[in-house]
C-alpha positions as CSV (number, residue, x, y, z in Angstrom):
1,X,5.7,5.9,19.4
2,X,6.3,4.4,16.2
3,X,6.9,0.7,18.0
4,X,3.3,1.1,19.4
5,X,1.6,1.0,16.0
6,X,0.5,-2.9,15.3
7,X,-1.9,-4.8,13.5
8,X,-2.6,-1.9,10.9
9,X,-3.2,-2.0,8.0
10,X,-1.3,1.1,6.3
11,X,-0.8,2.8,3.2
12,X,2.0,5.3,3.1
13,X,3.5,7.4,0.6
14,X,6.4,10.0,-0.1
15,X,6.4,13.5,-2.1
16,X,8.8,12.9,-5.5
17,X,10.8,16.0,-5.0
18,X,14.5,14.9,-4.8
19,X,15.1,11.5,-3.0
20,X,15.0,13.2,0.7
21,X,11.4,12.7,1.4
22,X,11.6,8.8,0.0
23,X,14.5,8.1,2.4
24,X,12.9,9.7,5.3
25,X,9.5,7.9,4.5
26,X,11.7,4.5,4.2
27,X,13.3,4.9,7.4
28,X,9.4,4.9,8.9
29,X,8.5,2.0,7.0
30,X,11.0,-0.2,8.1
31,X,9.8,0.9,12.1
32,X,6.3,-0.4,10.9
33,X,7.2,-2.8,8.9
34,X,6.6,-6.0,11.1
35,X,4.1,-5.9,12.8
36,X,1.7,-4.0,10.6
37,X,0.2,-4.8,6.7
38,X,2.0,-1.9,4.6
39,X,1.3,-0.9,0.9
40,X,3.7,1.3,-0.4
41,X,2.4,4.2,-3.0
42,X,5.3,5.5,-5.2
43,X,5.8,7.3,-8.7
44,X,7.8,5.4,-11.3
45,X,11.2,7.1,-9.9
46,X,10.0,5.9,-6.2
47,X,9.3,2.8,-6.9
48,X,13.2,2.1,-8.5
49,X,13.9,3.0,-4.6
50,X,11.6,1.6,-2.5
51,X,11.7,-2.0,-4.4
52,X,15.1,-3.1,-3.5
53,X,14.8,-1.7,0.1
54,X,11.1,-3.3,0.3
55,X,11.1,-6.2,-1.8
56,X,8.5,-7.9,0.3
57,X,6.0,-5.3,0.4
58,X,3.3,-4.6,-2.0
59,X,4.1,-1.2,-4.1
60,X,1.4,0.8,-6.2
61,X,1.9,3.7,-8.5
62,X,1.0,7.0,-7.5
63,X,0.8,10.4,-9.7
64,X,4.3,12.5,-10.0
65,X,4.1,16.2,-9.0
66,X,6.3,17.2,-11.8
67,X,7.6,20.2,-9.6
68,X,11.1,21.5,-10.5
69,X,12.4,24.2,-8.7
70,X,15.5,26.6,-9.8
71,X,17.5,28.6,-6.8
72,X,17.7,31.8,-8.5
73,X,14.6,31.7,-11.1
74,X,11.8,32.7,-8.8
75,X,8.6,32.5,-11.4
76,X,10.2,28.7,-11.8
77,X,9.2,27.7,-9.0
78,X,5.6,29.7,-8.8
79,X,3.8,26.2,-9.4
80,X,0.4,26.5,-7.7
81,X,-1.8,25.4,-10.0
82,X,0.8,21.9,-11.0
83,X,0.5,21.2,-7.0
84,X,-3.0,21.8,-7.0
85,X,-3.8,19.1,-9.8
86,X,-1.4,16.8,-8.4
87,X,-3.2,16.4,-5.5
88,X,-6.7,16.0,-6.9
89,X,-4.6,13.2,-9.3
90,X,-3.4,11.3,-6.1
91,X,-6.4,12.2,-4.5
92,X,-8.7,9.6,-7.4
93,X,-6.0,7.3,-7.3
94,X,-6.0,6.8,-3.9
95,X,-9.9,6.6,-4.0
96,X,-10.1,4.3,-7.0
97,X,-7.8,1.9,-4.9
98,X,-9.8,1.9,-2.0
99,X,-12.9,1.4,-4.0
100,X,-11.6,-1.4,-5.6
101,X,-9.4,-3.1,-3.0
102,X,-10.3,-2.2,0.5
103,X,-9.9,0.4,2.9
104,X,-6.8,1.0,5.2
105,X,-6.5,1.6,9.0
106,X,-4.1,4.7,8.8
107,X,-2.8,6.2,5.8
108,X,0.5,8.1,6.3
109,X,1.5,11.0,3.6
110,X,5.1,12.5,3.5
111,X,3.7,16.2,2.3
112,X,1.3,14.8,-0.1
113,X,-1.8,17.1,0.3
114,X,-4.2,14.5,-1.9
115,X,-3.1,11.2,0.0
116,X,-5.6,10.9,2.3
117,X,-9.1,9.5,3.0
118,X,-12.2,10.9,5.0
119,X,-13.1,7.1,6.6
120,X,-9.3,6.5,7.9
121,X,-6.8,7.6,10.3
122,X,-5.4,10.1,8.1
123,X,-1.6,10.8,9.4
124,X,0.8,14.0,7.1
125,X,4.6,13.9,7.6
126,X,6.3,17.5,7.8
127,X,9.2,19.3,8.8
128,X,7.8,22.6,7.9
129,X,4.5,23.1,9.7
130,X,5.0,26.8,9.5
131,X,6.5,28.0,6.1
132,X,9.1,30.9,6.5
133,X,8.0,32.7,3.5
134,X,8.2,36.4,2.7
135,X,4.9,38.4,3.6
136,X,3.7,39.1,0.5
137,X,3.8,35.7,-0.2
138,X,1.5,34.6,3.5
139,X,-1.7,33.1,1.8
140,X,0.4,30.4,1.0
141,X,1.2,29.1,4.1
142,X,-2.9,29.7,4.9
143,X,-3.5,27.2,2.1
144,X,-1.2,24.7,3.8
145,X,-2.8,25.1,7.1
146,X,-6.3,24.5,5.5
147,X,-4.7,21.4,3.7
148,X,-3.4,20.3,6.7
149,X,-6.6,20.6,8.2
150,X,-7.9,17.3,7.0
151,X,-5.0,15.1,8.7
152,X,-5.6,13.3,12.2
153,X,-1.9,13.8,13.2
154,X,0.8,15.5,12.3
155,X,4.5,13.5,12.6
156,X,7.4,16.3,12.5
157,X,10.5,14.7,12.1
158,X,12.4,16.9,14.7
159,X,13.2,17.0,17.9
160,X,10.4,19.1,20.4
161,X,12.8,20.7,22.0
162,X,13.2,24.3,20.4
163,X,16.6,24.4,21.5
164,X,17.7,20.8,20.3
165,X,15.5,21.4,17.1
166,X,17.1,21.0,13.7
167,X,14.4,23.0,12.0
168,X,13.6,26.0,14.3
169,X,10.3,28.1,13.4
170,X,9.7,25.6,10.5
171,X,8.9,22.4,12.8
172,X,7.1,24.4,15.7
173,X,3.8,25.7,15.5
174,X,2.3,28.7,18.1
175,X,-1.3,27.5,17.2
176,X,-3.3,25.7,19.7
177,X,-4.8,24.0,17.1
178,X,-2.2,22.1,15.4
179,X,-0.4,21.8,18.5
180,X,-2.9,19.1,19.4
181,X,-2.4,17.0,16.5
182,X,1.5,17.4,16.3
183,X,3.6,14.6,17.1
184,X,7.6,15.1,17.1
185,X,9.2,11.6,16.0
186,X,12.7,12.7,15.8
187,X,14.9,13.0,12.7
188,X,14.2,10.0,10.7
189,X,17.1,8.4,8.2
190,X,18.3,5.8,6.4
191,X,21.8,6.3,7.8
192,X,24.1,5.1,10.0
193,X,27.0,6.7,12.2
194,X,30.4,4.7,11.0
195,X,33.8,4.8,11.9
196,X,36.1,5.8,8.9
197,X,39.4,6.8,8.1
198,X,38.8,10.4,6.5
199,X,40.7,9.9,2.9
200,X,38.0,12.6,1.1
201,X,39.1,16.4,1.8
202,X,35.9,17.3,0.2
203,X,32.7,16.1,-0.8
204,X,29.8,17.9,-2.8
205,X,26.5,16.2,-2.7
206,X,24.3,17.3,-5.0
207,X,20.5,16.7,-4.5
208,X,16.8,18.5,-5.2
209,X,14.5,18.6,-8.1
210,X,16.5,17.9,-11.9
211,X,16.6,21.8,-12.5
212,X,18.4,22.0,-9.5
213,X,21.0,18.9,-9.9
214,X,21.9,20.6,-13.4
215,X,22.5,24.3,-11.4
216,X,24.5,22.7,-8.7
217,X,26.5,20.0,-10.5
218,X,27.9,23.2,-12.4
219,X,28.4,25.2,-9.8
220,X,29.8,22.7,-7.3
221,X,32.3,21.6,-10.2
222,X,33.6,25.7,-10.6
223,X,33.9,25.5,-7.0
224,X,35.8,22.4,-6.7
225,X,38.6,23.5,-9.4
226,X,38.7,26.8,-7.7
227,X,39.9,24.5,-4.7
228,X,41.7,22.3,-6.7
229,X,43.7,25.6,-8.4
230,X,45.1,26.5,-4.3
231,X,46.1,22.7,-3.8
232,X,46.3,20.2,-6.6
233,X,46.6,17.3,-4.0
234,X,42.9,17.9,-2.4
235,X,41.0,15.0,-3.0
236,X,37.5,15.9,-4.0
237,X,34.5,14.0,-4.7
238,X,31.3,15.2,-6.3
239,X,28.2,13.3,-5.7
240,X,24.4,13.3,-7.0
241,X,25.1,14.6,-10.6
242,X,24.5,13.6,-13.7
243,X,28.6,13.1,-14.6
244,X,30.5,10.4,-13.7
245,X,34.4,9.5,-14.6
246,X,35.2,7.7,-11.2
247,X,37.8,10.2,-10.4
248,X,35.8,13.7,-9.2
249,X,32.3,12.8,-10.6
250,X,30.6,9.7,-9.0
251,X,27.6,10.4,-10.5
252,X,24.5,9.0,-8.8
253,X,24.7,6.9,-5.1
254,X,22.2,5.1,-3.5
255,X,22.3,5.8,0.4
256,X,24.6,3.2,1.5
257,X,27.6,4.4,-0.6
258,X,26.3,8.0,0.7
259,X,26.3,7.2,3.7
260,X,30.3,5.3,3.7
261,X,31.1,8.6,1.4
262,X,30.0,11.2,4.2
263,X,31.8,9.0,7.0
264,X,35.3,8.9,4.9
265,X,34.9,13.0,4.6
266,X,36.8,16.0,6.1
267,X,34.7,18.2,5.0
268,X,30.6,18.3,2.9
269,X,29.4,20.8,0.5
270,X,25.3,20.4,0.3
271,X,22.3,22.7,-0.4
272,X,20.0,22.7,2.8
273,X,17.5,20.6,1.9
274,X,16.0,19.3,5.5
275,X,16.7,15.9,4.6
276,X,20.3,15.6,4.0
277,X,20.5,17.7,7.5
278,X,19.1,15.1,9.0
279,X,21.5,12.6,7.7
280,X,23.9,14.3,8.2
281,X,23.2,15.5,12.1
282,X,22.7,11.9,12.2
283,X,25.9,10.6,11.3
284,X,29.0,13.3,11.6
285,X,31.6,13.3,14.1
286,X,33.5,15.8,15.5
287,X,36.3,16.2,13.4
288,X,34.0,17.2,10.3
289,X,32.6,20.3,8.9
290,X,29.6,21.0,7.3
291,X,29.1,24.4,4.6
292,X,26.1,25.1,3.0
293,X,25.2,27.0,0.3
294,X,22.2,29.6,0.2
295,X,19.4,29.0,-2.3
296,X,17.6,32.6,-3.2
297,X,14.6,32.1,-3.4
298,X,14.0,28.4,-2.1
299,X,12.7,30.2,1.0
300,X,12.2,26.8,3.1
301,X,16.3,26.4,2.5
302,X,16.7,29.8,2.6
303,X,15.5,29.8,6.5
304,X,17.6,26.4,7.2
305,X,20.9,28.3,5.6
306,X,20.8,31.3,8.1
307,X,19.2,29.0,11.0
308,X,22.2,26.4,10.9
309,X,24.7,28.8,10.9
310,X,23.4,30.8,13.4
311,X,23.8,27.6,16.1
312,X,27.1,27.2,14.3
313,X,26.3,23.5,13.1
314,X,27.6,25.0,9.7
315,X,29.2,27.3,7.8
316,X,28.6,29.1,4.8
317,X,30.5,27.7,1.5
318,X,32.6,31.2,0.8
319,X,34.3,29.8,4.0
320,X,36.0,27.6,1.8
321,X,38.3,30.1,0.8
322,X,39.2,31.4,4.1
C-alpha cells in the first residue's frame, strides 16, 4: 500500500513519548521516501534522530508533549489537560507553516491529535484504536474516537488478522465506522532479522517516558544482581538507561546497536511498550525468549502484558527465577 503513494507532497510527524513511535514513523518514511516530497516535523529530541537517518529531507520543529508517565504513580500520569494544549500548540504550528509555506497533499500523524489540516488528506497512525481502559475511566477513549474523527485514514501497524495480531482488542475496532477508514500496514520497524552467535544471557532494554527510564533502570539493575547472585558468570547487559560503565550499563543505543544487541541475546527483559514488540516479533529466532514486565497502571501495557503471554509469545519476568 505504502509503494502506491507517489508524487505527494507529505508532511509527517511522530508523538515524543519514548523513541518507539519515532522509529516506527522512520521505518514509513523511508517506504515514501523516493518517490514522494516529505517534510519531516520533529521536537528537539526527534530531530537528534531523524537527522542522521534523513539527512536529505527537510525537518521542522514541532511542539513537545511533555508527557511523563510513572508505572505505579497513577495521578502521574492523569495528564489531560498537558495533551489537550499540546495539540492546539502543534495544531498553530502546523497552520502557521501552511500559511506561510504551502499546503501538503497528505499529512501523516503518528498519534498526534493536532497534526492535521481540514484542506488535506489527513492520515493518524495507531496501534490502539480502541483503548483497554478500566470503565470508570471510558470517556477517555470517547474523546479519542471524536479526535480521531477528523482523520481520512487510519494506518494500524498490525496485522488484520485477529489471530496473527500482535495487539489484539487494541488494533481492531467493532465499529462500522472506523472500520472504513482503517488500514492495517503491518508491524513497521527499523530492524532487521540477523544471524548471531548468542554471547548475551540477558539483556534489559529500558525504554518509555524519562520517569519511567529512571523506575526501570533501577529496577532492572536489582533484578540483574539478583541473577547475577545464582550465577556470577551470566553475562548481562542493560540497555536504554541513563548509566553506562561498558561492562553491565550501555547506557543509550541508537537502533542499529539495538538491533545487533537483541540478535546476540538468549534471553530480553522489556516493558511492553507496542513498539519494541514489534521489533522484536520482527527480529527473534527460535532459540530466544522474551519476559515482560507488568506496568500498573500503564493500562495500554497493561493489556499487551497479559495479551502476549496468553498466546505464549512471552513470559512474565518472575519467570526468571524459575
Amino acid at each position: 500500500m505504502l509503494e502506491n503513494i507517489k508524487n505527494k507532497k507529505i508532511f509527517i510527524s511522530a508523538l515524543d513519548w519514548g523513541w518507539g513511535h519515532c522509529i516506527r514513523t522512520a521505518a514509513i518514511i523511508q517506504q515514501l521516501k523516493s518517490y514522494n516530497e516529505i517534510i519531516i516535523f520533529a521536537s528537539t529530541n526527534q530531530i537528534n534522530f531523524f537527522s542522521p537517518l534523513f539527512p536529505d529531507i527537510r525537518i521542522e520543529k514541532i511542539s513537545s508533549y511533555n508527557i511523563n508517565f510513572h508505572p505505579y504513580n497513577f495521578l502521574d500520569n492523569f495528564s489531560l489537560i498537558k495533551i489537550f494544549q499540546a495539540i492546539q500548540q502543534e495544531q498553530q504550528i502546523l497552520k502557521q507553516f501552511i500559511h506561510q509555506n504551502f499546503l501538503p497533499d497528505v499529512i501523516i500523524s503518528d498519534q498526534r491529535y493536532g497534526f492535521y489540516h481540514p484542506s488535506a488528506y489527513n492520515i493518524f497512525i495507531t496501534h490502539q484504536i480502541n483503548l483497554q481502559i478500566p470503565f470508570y475511566l471510558k470517556f477517555i477513549n470517547n474523546i479519542h474516537h471524536i479526535l480521531l474523527k477528523k482523520f481520512n485514514e487510519i494506518w494500524i501497524p498490525d496485522y488484520e488478522d485477529i489471530n496473527s495480531s500482535l495487539a489484539g482488542k487494541l488494533s481492531h475496532s467493532q465499529s462500522k465506522y472506523f472500520n472504513k477508514k482503517i488500514k492495517y500496514i503491518h508491524p513497521q520497524s527499523l530492524m532487521k532479522k540477523k544471524t548471531k552467535e548468542k554471547k548475551i544471557d540477558y539483556l534489559f532494554i529500558i525504554s518509555g517516558t524519562g520517569t519511567e527510564k529512571n523506575y526501570y533502570e533501577k529496577y532492572f539493575t536489582e533484578i540483574a544482581h539478583q541473577l547475577l547472585d545464582k550465577n556470577t558468570s551470566l553475562i548481562i547487559k542493560i540497555i536504554g538507561g541513563n548509566k553506562c560503565d561498558n561492562n553491565i550499563y550501555l547506557g543509550w543505543k541508537n537502533f542499529i546497536e539495538v538491533n545487533d544487541l537483541i540478535s546476540s541475546t538468549k534471553n530480553v527483559v522489556i516493558r511492553p511498550g507496542y513498539s519494541t514488540l514489534m521489533d522484536w516479533h520482527l527480529i527473534k529466532d527460535e532459540i530466544q525468549k522474551l519476559f515482560l514486565v507488568e506496568p500498573k497502571f500503564q493500562f495500554e501495557q497493561k493489556y499487551l502484558y497479559s495479551y502476549w503471554i496468553s498466546k505464549n509469545w512471552a513470559y512474565p519476568i518472575d519467570n526468571l527465577f524459575k
